[in-house]
C-alpha positions in Angstrom: 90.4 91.0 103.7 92.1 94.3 102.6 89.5 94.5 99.6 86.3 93.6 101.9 87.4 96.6 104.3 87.9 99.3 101.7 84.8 98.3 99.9 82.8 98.9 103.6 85.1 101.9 103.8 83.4 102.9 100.3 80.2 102.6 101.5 80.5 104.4 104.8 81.7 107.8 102.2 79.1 106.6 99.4 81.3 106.3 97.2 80.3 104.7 93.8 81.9 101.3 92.6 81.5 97.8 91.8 83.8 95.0 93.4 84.9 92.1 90.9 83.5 93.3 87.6 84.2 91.8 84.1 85.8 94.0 82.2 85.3 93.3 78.3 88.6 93.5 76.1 88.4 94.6 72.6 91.3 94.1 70.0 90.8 96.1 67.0 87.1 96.7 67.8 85.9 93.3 68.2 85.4 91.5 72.0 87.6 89.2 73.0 86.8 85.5 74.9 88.1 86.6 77.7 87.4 89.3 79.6 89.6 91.1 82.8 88.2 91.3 86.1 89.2 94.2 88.4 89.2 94.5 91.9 86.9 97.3 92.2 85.5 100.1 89.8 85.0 103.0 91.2 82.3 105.9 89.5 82.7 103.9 86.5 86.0 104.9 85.8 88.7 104.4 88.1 90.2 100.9 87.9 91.3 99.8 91.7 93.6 97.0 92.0 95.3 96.0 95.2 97.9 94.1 96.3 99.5 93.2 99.3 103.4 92.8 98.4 106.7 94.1 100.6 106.6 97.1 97.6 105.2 98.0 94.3 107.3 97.5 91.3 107.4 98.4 87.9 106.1 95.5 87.0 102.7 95.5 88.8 102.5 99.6 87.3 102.9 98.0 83.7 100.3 95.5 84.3 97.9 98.7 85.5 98.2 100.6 82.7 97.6 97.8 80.1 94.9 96.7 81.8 93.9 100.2 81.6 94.1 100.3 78.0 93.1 97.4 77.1 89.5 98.4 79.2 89.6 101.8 77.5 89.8 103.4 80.9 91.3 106.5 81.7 92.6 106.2 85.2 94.1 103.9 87.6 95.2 103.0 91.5 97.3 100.7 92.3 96.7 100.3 96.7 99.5 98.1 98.5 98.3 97.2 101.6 101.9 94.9 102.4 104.4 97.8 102.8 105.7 97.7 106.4 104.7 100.8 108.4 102.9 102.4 105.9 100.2 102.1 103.0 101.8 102.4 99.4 99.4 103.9 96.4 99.8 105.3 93.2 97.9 106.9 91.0 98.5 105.8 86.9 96.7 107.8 83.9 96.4 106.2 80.6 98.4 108.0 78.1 96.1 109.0 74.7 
């Protein structure tokens, strides 16, 4: 539900992205089997992933910025739509 109303959200302020995309994973330059899917990617480049949790730990950051690197992307948010009273984000750059 959360994901279908920011994606309509993204639409009404044309912004670019692409909900549920593959995501191909390379290890030492050669694709993998399996592939990631992402929640949305947005201008090609920002990796979206929401969740809907009571609050955002350290272990759902971790699992953003591997996914980042392991997609060769530079930039991440992480959206929780389950904090009580208030909408929890934050914003994760992949270190070179």
């Amino acid at each position: 539900m959360y994901q279908e109303a920011l994606e309509r959200e993204f639409l009404l302020r044309e912004i670019a992205f692409e909900a549920q995309r593959e995501l191909m994973i390379h290890y030492k330059g050669q694709p993998l089997g399996k592939g990631y899917v992402c929640d949305l990617l947005c201008f090609d480049k920002v990796l979206v992933e929401l969740k809907a949790m009571d609050k955002l730990t350290g272990r759902e950051e971790a699992q953003l910025i591997n996914y980042l690197k392991a997609a060769g992307l530079p930039v991440g948010l992480l959206i929780n739509f389950g904090s009580h009273g208030k909408l929890e984000w934050r914003r994760l750059v992949k270190s070179q």
